[in-house]
N, CA, C and O atoms as a GROMACS GRO file, in nm:
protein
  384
    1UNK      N    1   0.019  -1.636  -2.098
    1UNK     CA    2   0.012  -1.539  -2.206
    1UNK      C    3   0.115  -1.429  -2.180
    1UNK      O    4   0.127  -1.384  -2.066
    2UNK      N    5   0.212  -1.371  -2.312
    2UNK     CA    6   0.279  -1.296  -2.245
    2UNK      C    7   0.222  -1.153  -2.234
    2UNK      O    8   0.299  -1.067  -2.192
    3UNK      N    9   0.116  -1.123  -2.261
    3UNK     CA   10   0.050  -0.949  -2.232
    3UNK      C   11   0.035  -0.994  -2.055
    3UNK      O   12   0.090  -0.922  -1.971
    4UNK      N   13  -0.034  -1.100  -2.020
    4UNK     CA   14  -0.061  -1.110  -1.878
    4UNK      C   15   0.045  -1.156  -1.789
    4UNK      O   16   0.026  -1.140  -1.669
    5UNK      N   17   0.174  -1.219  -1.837
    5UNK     CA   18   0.290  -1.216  -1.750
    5UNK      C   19   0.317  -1.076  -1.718
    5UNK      O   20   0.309  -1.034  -1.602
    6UNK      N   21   0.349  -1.001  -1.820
    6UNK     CA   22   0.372  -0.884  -1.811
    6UNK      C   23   0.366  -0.779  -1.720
    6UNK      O   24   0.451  -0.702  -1.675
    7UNK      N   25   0.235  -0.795  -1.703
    7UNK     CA   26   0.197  -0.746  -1.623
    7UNK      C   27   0.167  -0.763  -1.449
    7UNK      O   28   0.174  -0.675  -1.363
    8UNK      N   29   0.124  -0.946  -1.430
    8UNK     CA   30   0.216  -1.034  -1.319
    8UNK      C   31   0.319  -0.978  -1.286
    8UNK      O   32   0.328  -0.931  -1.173
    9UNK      N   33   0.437  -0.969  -1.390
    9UNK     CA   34   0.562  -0.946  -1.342
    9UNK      C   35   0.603  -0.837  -1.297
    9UNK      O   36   0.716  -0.809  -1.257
   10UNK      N   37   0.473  -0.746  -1.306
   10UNK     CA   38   0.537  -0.610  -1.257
   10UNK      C   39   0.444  -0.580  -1.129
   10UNK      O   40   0.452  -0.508  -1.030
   11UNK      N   41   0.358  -0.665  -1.179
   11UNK     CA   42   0.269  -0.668  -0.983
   11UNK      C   43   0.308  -0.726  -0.862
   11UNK      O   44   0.275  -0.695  -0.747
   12UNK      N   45   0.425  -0.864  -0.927
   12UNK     CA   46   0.490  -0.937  -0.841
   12UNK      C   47   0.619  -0.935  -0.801
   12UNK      O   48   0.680  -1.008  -0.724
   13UNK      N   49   0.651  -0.842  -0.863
   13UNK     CA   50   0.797  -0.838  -0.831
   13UNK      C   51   0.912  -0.902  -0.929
   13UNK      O   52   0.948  -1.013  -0.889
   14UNK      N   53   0.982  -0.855  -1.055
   14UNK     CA   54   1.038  -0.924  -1.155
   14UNK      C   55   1.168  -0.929  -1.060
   14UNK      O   56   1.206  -0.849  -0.974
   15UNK      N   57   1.235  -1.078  -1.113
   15UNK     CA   58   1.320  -1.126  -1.015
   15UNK      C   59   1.437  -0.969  -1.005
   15UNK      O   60   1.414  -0.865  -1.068
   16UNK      N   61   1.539  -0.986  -0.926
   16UNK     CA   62   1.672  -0.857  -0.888
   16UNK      C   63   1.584  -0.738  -0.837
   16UNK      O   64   1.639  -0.633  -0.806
   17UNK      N   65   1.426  -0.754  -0.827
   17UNK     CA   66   1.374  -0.588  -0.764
   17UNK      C   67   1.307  -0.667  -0.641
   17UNK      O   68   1.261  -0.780  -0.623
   18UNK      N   69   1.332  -0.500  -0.534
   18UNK     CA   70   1.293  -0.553  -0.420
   18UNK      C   71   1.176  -0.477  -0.375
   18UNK      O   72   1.150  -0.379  -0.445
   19UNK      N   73   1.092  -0.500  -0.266
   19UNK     CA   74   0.939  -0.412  -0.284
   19UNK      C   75   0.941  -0.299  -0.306
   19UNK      O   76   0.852  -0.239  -0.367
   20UNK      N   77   1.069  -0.238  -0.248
   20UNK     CA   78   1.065  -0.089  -0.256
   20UNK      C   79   1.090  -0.034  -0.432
   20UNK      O   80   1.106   0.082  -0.471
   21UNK      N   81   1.086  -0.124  -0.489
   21UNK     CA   82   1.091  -0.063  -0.642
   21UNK      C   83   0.959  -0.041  -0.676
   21UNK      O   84   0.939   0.056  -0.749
   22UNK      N   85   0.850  -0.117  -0.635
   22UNK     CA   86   0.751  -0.153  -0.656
   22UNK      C   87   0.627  -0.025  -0.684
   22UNK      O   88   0.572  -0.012  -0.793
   23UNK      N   89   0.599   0.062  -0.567
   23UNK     CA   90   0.565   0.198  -0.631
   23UNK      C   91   0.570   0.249  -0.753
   23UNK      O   92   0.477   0.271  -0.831
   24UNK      N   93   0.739   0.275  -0.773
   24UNK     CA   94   0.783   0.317  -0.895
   24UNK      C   95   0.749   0.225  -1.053
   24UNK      O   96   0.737   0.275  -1.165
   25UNK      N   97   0.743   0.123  -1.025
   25UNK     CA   98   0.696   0.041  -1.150
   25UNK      C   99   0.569   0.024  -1.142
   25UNK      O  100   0.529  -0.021  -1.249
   26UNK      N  101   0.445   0.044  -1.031
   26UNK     CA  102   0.303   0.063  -1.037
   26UNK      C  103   0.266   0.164  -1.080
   26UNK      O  104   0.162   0.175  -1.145
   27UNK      N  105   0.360   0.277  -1.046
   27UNK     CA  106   0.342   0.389  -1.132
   27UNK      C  107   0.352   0.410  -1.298
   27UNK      O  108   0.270   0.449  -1.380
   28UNK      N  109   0.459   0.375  -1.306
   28UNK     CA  110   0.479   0.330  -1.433
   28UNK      C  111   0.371   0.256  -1.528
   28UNK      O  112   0.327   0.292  -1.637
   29UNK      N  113   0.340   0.128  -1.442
   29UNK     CA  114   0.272   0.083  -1.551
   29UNK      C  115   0.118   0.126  -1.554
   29UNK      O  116   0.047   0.078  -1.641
   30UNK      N  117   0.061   0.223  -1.454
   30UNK     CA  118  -0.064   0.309  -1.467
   30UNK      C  119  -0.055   0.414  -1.563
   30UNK      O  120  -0.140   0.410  -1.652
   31UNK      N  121   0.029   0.508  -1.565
   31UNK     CA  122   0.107   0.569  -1.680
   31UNK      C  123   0.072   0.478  -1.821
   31UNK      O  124  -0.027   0.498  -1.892
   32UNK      N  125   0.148   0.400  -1.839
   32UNK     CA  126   0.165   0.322  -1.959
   32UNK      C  127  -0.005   0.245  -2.010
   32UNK      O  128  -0.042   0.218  -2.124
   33UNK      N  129  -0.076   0.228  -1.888
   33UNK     CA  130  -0.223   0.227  -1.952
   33UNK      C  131  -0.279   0.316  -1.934
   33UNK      O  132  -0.397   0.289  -1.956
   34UNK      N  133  -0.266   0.430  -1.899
   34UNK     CA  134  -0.331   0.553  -1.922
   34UNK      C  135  -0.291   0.595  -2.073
   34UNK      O  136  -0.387   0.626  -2.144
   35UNK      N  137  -0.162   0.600  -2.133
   35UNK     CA  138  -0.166   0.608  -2.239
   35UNK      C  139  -0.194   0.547  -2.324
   35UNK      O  140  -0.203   0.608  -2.430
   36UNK      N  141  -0.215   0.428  -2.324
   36UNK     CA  142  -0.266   0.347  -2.383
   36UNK      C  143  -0.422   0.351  -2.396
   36UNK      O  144  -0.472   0.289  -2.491
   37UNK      N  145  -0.496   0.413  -2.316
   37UNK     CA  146  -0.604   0.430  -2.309
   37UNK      C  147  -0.672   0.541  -2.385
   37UNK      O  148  -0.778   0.535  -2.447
   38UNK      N  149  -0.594   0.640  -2.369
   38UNK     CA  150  -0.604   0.775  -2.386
   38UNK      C  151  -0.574   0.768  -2.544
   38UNK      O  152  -0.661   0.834  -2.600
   39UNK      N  153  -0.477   0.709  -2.646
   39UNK     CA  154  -0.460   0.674  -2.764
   39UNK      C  155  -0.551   0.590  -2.815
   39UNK      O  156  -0.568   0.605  -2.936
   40UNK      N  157  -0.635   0.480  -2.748
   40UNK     CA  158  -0.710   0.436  -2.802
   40UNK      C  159  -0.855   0.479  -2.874
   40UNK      O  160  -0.909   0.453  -2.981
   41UNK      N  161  -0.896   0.578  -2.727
   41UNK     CA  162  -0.983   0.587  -2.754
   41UNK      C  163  -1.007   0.727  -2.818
   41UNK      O  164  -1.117   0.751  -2.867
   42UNK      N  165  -0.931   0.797  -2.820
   42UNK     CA  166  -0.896   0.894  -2.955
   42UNK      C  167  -0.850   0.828  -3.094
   42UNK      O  168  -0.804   0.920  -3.162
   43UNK      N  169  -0.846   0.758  -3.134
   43UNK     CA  170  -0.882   0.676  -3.272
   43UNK      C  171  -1.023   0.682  -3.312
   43UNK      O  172  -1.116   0.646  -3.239
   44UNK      N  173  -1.039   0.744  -3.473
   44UNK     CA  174  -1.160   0.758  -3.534
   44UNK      C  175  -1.186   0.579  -3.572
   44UNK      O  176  -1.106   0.490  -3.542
   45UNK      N  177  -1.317   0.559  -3.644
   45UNK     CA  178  -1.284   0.446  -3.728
   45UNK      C  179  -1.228   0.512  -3.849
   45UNK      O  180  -1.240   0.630  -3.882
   46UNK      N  181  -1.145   0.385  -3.927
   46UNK     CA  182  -1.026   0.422  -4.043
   46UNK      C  183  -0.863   0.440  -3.950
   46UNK      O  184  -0.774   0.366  -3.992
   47UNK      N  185  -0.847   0.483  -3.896
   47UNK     CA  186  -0.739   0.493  -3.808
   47UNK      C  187  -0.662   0.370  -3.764
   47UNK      O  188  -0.705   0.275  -3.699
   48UNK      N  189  -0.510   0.395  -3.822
   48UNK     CA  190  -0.491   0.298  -3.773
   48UNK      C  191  -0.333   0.290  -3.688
   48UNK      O  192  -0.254   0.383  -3.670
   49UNK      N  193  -0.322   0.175  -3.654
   49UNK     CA  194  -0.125   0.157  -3.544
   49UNK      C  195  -0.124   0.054  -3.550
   49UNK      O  196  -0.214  -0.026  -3.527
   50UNK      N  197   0.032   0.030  -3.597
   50UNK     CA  198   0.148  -0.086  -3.549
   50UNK      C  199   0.095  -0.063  -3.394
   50UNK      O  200   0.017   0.010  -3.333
   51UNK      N  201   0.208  -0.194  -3.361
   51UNK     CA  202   0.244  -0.234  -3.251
   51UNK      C  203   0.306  -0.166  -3.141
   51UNK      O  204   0.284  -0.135  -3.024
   52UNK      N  205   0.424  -0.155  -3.262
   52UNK     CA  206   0.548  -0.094  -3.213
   52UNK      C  207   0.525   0.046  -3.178
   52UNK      O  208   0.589   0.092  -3.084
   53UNK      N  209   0.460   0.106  -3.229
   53UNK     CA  210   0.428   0.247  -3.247
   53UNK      C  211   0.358   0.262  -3.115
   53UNK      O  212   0.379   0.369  -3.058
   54UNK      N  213   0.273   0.171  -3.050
   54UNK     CA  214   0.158   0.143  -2.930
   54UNK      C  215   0.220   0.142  -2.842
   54UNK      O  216   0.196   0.222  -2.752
   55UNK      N  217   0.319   0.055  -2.832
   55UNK     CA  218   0.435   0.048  -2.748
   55UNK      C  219   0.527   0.157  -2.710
   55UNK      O  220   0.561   0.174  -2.593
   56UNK      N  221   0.565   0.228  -2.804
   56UNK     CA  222   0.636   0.329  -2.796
   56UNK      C  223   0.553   0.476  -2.706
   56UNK      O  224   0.595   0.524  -2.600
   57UNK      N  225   0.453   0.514  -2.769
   57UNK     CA  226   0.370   0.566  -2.728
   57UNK      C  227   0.341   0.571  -2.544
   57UNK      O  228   0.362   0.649  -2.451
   58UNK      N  229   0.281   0.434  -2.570
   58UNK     CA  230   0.297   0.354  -2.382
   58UNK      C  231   0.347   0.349  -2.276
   58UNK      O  232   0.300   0.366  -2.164
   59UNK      N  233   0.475   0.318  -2.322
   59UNK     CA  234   0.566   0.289  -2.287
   59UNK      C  235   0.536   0.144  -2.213
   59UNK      O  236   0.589   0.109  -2.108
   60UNK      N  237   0.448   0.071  -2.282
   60UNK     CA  238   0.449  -0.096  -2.215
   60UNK      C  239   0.530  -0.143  -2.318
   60UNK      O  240   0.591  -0.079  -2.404
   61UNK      N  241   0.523  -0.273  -2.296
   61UNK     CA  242   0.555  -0.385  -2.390
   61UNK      C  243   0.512  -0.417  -2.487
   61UNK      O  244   0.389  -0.426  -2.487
   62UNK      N  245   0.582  -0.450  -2.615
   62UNK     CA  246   0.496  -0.503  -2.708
   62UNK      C  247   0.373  -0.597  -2.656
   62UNK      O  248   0.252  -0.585  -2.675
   63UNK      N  249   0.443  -0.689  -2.588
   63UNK     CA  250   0.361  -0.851  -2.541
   63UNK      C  251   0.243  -0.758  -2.496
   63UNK      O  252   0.151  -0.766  -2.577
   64UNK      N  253   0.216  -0.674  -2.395
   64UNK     CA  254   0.132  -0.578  -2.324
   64UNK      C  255   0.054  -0.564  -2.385
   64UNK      O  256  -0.058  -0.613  -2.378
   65UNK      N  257   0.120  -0.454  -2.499
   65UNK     CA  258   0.005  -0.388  -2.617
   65UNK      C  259  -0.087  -0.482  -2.728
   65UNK      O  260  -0.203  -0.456  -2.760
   66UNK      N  261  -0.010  -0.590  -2.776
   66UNK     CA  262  -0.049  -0.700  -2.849
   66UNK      C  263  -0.158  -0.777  -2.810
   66UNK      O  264  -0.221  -0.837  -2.897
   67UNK      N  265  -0.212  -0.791  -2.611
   67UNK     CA  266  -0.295  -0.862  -2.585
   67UNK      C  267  -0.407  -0.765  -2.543
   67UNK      O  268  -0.514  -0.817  -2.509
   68UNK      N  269  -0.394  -0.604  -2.541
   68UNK     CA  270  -0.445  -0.522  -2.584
   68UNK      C  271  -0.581  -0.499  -2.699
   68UNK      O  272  -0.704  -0.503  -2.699
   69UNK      N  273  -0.457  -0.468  -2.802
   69UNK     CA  274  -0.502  -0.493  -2.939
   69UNK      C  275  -0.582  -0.600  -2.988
   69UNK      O  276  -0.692  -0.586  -3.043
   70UNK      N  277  -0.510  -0.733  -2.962
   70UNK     CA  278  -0.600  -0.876  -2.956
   70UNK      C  279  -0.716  -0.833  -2.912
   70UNK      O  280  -0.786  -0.767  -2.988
   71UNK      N  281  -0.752  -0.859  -2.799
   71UNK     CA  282  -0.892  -0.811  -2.732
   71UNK      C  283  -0.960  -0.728  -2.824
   71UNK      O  284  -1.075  -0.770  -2.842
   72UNK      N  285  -0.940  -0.648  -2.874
   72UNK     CA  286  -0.988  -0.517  -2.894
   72UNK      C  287  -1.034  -0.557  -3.067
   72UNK      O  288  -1.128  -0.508  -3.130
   73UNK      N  289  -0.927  -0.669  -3.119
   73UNK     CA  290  -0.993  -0.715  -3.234
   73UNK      C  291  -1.114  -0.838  -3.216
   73UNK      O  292  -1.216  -0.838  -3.285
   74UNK      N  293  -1.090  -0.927  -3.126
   74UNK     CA  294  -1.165  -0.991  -3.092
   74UNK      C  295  -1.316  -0.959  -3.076
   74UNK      O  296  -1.405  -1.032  -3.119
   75UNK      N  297  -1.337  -0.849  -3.014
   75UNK     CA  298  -1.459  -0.787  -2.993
   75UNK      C  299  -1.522  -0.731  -3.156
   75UNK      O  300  -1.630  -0.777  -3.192
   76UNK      N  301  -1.465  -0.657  -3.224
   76UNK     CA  302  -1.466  -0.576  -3.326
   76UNK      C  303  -1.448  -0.449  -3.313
   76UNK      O  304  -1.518  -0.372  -3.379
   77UNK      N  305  -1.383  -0.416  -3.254
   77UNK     CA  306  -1.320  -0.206  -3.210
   77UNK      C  307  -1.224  -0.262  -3.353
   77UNK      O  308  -1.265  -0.240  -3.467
   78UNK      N  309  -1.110  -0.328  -3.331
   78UNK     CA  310  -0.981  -0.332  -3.433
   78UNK      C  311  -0.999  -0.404  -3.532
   78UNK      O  312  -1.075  -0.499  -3.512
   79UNK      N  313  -0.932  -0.390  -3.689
   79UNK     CA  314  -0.914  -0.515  -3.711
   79UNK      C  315  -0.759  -0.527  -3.762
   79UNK      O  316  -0.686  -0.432  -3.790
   80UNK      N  317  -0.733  -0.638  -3.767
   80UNK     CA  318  -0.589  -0.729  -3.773
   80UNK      C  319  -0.534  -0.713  -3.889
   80UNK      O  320  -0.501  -0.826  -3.922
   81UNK      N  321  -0.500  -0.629  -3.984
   81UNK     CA  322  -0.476  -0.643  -4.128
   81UNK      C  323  -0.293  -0.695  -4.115
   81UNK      O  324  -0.199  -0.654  -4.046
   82UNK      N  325  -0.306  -0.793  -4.208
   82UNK     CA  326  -0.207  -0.876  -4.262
   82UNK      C  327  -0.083  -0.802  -4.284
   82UNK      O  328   0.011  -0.877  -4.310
   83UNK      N  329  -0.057  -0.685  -4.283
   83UNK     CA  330   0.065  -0.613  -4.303
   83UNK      C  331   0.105  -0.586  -4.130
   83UNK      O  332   0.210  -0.534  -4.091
   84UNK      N  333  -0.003  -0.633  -4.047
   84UNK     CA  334   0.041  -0.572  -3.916
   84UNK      C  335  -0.041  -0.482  -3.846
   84UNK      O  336  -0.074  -0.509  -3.730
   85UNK      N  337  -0.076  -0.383  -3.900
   85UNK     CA  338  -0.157  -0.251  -3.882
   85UNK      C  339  -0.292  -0.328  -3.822
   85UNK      O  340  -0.345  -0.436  -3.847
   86UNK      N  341  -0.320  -0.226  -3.738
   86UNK     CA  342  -0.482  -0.270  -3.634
   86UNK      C  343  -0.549  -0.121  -3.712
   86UNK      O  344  -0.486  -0.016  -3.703
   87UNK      N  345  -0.634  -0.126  -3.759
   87UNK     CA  346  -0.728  -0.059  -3.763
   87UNK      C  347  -0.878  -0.074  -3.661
   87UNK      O  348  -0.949  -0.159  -3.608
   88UNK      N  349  -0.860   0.124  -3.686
   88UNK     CA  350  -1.085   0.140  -3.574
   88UNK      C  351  -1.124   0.069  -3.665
   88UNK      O  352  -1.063   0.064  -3.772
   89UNK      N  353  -1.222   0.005  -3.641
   89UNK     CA  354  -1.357  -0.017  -3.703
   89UNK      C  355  -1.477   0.063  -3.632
   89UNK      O  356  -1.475   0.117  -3.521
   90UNK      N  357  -1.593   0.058  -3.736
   90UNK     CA  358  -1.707   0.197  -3.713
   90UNK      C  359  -1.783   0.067  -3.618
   90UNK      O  360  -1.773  -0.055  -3.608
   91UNK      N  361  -1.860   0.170  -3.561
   91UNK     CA  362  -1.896   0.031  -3.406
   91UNK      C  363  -2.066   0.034  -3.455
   91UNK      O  364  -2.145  -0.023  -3.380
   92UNK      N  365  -2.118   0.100  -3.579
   92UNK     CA  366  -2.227   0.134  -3.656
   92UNK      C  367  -2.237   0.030  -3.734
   92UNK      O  368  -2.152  -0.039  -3.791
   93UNK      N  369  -2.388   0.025  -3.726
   93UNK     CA  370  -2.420  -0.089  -3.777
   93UNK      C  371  -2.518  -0.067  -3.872
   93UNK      O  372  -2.597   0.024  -3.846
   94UNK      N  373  -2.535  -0.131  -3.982
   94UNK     CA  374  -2.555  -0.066  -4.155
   94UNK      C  375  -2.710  -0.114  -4.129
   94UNK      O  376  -2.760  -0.218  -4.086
   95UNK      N  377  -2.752  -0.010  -4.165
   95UNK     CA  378  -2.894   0.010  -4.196
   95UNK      C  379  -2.944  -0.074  -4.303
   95UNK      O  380  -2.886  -0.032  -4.403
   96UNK      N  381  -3.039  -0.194  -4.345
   96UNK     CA  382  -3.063  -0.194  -4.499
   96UNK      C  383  -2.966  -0.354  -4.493
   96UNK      O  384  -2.944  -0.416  -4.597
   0.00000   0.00000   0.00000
C-alpha cells in the first residue's frame, strides 16, 4: 500500500540516506502526524478537505494522507464525496 510504504520508507531508510539522516526524518514525520492529527480532530461534522490540502497542511504525502482519510472513511468519521472532498460525519446516532 502506498500510505504504508511511505512510511516503511522513512523508518527504513529511503535508498541515498544514511542512518544519520534518520532522526531528522523521524522527526519530521512525527511532526507531519501531529498535524495531521491535530487538523483532524478539529473538524466539526459538515467540514470538509481535499487531499492535497491534508498534505500540504502535514507536510506528508498524499499516498500518507489518502490511507489516512481511507481509514477514517471506512469506519464512518469521513465520507468520500465524488468530487474528492472527505467530509466529518456526525458520529450521532438518530433517535426515532
Amino acid at each position: 500500500m502506498a500510505g504504508r510504504c511511505g512510511i516503511a520508507l522513512a523508518r527504513s531508510g529511503p535508498a541515498g540516506f544514511s542512518s544519520h539522516h534518520m532522526p531528522f526524518l523521524s522527526r519530521n514525520i512525527d511532526v507531519g502526524f501531529t498535524r495531521l492529527q491535530e487538523f483532524l480532530l478539529a473538524m466539526e461534522a459538515g467540514d470538509t478537505v481535499r487531499l492535497a490540502d491534508l498534505a500540504q497542511v502535514s507536510g506528508l504525502s498524499e499516498d500518507t494522507c489518502k490511507t489516512a482519510l481511507d481509514a477514517l472513511a471506512r469506519v464512518g468519521i469521513l465520507s468520500c464525496e465524488t468530487d474528492g472532498r472527505f467530509v466529518r460525519r456526525t458520529l450521532r446516532r438518530s433517535l426515532g
